[in-house]
C-alpha positions in Angstrom: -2.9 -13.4 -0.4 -3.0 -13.5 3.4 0.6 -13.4 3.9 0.6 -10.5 1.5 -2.2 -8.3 3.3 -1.8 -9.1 6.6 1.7 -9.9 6.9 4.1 -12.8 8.8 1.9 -15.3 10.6 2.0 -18.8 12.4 0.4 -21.9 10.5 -2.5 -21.6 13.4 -3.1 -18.0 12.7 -3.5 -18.9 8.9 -5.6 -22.1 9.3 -8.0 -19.8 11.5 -8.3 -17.1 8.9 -8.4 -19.8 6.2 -10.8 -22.0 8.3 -9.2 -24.9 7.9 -7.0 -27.2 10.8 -3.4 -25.4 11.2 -1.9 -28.4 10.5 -3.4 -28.6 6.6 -2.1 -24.8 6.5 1.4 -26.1 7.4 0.8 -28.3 4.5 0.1 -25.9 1.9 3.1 -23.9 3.4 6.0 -26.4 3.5 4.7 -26.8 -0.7 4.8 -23.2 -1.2 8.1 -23.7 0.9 9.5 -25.9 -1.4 8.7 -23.7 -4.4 10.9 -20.4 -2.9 7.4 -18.7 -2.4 7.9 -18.6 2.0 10.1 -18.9 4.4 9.7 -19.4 8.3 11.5 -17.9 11.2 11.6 -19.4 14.6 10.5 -16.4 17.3 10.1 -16.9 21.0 6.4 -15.7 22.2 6.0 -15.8 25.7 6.2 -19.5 27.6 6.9 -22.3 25.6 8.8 -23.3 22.3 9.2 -20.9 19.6 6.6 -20.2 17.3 7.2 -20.5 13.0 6.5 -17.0 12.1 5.5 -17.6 7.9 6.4 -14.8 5.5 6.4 -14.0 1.5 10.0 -14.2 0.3 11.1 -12.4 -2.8 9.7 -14.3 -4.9 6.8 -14.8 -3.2 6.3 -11.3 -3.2 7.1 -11.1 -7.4 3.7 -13.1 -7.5 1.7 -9.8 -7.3 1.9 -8.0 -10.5 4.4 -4.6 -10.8 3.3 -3.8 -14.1 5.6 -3.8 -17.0 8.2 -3.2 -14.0 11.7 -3.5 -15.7 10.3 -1.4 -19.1 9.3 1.3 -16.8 12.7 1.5 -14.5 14.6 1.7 -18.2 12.3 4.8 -19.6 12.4 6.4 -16.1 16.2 5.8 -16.4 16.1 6.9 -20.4 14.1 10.5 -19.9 16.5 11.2 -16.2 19.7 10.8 -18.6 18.6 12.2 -22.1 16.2 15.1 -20.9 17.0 15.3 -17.1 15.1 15.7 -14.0 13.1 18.6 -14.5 12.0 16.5 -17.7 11.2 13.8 -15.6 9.4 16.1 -12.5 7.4 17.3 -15.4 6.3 13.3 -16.8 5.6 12.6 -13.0 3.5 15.7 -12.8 1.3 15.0 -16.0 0.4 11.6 -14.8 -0.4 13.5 -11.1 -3.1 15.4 -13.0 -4.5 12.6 -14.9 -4.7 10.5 -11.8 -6.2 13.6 -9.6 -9.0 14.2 -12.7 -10.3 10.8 -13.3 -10.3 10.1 -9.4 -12.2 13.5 -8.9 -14.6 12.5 -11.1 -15.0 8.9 -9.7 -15.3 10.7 -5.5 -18.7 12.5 -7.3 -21.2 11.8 -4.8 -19.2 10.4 -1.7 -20.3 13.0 0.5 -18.3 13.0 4.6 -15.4 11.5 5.1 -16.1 8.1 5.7 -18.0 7.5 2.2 -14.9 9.3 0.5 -11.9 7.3 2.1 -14.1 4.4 1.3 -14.5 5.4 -2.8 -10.6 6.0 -2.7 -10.0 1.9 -1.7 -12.2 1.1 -4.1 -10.3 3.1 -6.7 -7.1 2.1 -5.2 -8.3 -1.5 -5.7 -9.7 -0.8 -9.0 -5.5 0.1 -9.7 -4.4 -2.9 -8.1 -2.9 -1.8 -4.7 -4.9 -4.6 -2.3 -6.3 -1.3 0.1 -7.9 -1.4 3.1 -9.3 1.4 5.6 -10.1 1.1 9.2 -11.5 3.1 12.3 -8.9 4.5 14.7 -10.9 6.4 17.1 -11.1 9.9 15.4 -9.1 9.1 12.8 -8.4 6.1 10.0 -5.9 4.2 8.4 -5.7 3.6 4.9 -3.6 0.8 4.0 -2.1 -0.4 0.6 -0.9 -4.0 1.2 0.5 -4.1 -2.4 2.2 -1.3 -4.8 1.7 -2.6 -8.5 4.4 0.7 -9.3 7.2 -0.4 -6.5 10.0 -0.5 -9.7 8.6 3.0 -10.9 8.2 4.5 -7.6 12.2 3.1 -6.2 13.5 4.6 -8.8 11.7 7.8 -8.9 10.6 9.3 -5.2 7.9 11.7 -7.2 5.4 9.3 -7.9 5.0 8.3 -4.1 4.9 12.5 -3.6 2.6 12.8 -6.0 0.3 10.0 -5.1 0.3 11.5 -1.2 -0.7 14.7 -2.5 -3.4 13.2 -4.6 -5.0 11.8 -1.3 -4.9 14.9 0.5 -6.9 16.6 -2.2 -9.6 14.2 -2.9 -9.8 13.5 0.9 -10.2 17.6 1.7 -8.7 20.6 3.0 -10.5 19.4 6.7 -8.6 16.6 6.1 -4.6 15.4 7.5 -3.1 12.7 5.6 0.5 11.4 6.5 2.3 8.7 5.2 3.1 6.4 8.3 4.6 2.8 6.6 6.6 3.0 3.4 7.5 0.2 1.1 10.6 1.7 0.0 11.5 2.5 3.0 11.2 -1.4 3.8 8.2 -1.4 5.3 6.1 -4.5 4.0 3.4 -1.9 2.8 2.1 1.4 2.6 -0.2 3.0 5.2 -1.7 6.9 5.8 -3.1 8.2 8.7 -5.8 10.5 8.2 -7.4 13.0 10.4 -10.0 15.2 10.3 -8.9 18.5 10.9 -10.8 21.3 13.1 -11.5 24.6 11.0 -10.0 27.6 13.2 -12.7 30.2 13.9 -12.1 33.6 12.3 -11.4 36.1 15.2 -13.1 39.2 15.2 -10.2 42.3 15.0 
C-alpha cells in the first residue's frame, strides 16, 4: 500500500513510514521480492554508495483490484467492432451522466472549495481509486494513486475525458482542473491540479 500511494522508496524511508527498524522493512521486502511483488534499483544519491530504490512490479501492481478488467476490454472491444465508435462515445457518455448525477447528489452540502475537493476523495475512495488532495499555495492537487478502470480506460480514452470533465463540474465554473500525471500515459498515477479561477468584472460599455 505504501509503495502503491506514495511510490519507489528505500527500505529506511519505508521502515520510517511503517515505524518499524529499516532493516525489518528490508525483510518484508526481499519476501515480497521473492514472490515477483518488487523489485529494487540501485540509484546513486549524493555521497556515498547507491541507495535500493523499492518499487511495485507488475504484478505487484495486479494486487489492486481493476474490476472485471479483461470482461470489460472484450465488451469495449465487442460494441467498437459490431456498433462502432459513435456507439461506443454514446455507452461512455451514459455512464458520464450517471457518474455526474449520483456524485451531484453526494457534493449536497460541501459548500467552498476546500469541503468540495474533499467530498470528491471521499467519493473517489468510495470507487476505489486510493485519492488524496493537498494544499499547493493557491491551488491543490488531487491525486488518484490507483485506477480500478486502467483496462477500460487503455482501451477507450473517453472514460478518462469523461471522468476530467466530471471534476470540473462538481468542482465549479470558478474552478481550473487539469490533468498533470496520467497512468496511461505511464505515469505511476493520476493527478489534477486545480485552481481557483478569478471572475472577470463586467465592464461598463
Amino acid at each position: 500500500m505504501r509503495l502503491k500511494s506514495r511510490g519507489p522508496q528505500t527500505a529506511g524511508d519505508l521502515g520510517a513510514a511503517l515505524k518499524i527498524t529499516g532493516e525489518a522493512a528490508r525483510q518484508q521486502l526481499a519476501r515480497l521480492a521473492e514472490e515477483g511483488l518488487v523489485t529494487a534499483v540501485a540509484e546513486t544519491r549524493g555521497v556515498g554508495r547507491p541507495s535500493l530504490i523499492w518499487r511495485l512490479t507488475a504484478k505487484g501492481n495486479a494486487r489492486f483490484p481493476d474490476t472485471h478488467a479483461e470482461l470489460t476490454v472484450q465488451l469495449i472491444d465487442a460494441v467498437r467492432t459490431e456498433l462502432g465508435e459513435k456507439a461506443l462515445g454514446q455507452l461512455v457518455a451514459a455512464r458520464g451522466r450517471t457518474m455526474e448525477a449520483t456524485y451531484t447528489e453526494a457534493m449536497k452540502g460541501a459548500q467552498g472549495l476546500k469541503a468540495r475537493i474533499q467530498r470528491l476523495v471521499e467519493l473517489r475512495n468510495r470507487d476505489g481509486y486510493m485519492a488524496e488532495w493537498s494544499a499547493r499555495g493557491k491551488a491543490y492537487l488531487l491525486v488518484e494513486n490507483h485506477c480500478p478502470i486502467c483496462a477500460a480506460a487503455t482501451a477507450c480514452s473517453g472514460f478518462c475525458r469523461s471522468e476530467l470533465e466530471l471534476f470540473s463540474k462538481l468542482l465549479g465554473p470558478d474552478v481550473s482542473v487539469t490533468r498533470v500525471e496520467h497512468l496511461i500515459e505511464g505515469a505511476r498515477r493520476c493527478a489534477y491540479a486545480i485552481t481557483p479561477q478569478r471572475r472577470r468584472r463586467a465592464v461598463a460599455s
